[in-house]
Phi, psi and omega in degrees: 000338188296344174294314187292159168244010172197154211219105164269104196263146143233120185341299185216182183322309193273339169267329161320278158010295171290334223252310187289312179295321165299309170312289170332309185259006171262042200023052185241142176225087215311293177351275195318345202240015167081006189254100204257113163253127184293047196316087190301323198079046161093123169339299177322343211241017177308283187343285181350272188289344169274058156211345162280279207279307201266216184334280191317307181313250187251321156092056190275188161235129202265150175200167174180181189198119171260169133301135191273029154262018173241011211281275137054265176328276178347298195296328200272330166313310195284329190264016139299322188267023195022038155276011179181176156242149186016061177301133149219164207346292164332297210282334181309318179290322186314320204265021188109308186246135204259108184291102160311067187340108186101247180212196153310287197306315189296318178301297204315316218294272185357318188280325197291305210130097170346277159306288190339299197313324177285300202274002168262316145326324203266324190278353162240044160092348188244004163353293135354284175300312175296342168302329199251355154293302179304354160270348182286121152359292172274026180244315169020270182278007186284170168257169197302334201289318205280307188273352154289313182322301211309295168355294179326292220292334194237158207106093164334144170077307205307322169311318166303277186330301177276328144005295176283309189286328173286344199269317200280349160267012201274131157299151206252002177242049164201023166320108148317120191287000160286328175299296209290329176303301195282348197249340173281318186280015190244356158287324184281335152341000000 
């Protein structure tokens, strides 16, 4: 951290993940480009760090990527740390941090695909497992999308684990646009 000159907060281990695996194949290497991604350990803990990291702090330069049920938060954080006023999405974007429709897994699964999504479950052995969620009563009748999420979500780990493997199937012309947004505003840096 003593290098970087920009701080990307993210909610958790698995949007880092995604964030590293992408910056990789688009031939980037953020470390070397000074650039620190932050795994907060959950949204609530935004205020902390832009009080680590931003004005008050080390007064680093910020980016970041939310759930839009954390956007709320987000906004309300960053004009406290007086990085804006009265914010919405436009100005959120403007300062850097990009809001996911869902979450992370809800983009990746929309950019991948359904089967896709399946066939990165099947190559890493879990297949099964996602057969027999789908069969559970309350997942039955849900849709395949609804139900991969579910998939993501439960499971130590598991939102980590894939994370990087949803990102390395990804067409690289089908970059979600909060990823593809956040990898672009950290260029312009």
């Amino acid at each position: 951290m003593s290098d970087a000159h920009t701080v990307v907060l993210v909610e958790g281990a698995s949007d880092r993940s995604a964030l590293e695996a992408l910056a990789l194949r688009r031939g980037r290497n953020l470390a070397a480009e000074g650039i620190s991604l932050v795994a907060m350990g959950g949204a609530t803990n935004i205020g902390a760090h832009l009080a680590r990291w931003g004005p008050p702090g080390r007064d680093l330069r910020l980016a970041g990527l939310c759930d839009v049920g954390e956007e709320g938060g987000f906004r309300r954080h960053l004009e406290r740390a007086g990085l804006g006023a009265d914010l919405q999405r436009s100005g959120l974007e403007a300062l850097g941090f990009f809001v996911c429709v869902a979450d992370l897994e809800d983009e990746l699964i929309r950019a991948l695909g359904a089967a896709a999504v399946e066939r990165v479950i099947d190559a890493a052995g879990e297949l099964g497992s996602f057969r027999t969620l789908q069969k559970q009563p309350a997942w039955r009748a849900g849709s395949t999308h609804d139900q991969l999420r579910r998939f993501m979500g439960s499971g130590s780990g598991r939102k980590i684990r894939y994370s990087g493997s949803l990102v390395a199937a990804l067409d690289l012309d089908r970059v979600p646009r909060p990823l593809d947004m956040l990898l672009t505003h950290l260029v312009r840096g």
